[in-house]
N, C-alpha and C positions, 0 to 999 in steps of 0.2 A: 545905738552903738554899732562900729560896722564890725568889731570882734566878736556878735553873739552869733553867725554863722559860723567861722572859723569854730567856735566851742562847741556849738551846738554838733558840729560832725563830728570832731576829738571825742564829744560825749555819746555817740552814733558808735564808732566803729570800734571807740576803746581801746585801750593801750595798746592791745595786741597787735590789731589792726595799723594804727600808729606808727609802730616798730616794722612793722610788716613792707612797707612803702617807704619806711628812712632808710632800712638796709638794702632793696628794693633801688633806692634811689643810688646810693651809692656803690652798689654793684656795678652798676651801669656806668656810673664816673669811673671807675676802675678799670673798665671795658675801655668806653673811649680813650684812658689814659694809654691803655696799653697797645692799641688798636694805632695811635700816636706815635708812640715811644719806636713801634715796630715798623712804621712808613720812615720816619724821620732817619733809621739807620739803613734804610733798604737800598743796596744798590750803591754804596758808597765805601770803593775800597781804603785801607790808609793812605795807600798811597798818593792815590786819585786826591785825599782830603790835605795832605801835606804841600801838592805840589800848587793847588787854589791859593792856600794860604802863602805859597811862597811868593806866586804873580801878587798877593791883594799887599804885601807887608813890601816887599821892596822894586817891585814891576817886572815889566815881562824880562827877564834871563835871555840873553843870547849866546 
């Protein structure tokens, strides 16, 4: 069975352990989310964001 490792360490490090390394794990997702979140808005005034959209929606304005 290739699940008796998998169990075999769940039954090693124990619930706590377990928990220890899922929160662990998710920390870090929360990290790079936000690590994300804070590049993706860096450096982009509205204005700057308004006037992109206005060239992509009806072309360049003369």
């Amino acid at each position: 069975m290739p699940n008796t490792k998998f169990k075999d360490w769940i039954k090693k490090i124990g619930i706590a352990g377990f928990l220890f390394f899922l929160i662990k794990g998710l920390v870090w997702l929360f990290i790079f989310y936000g690590l994300g979140t804070g590049i993706k808005g860096c450096g982009a005034e509205e204005n700057e964001v308004e006037s992109h959209t206005e060239v992509m929606e009806g072309g360049i304005k003369t």
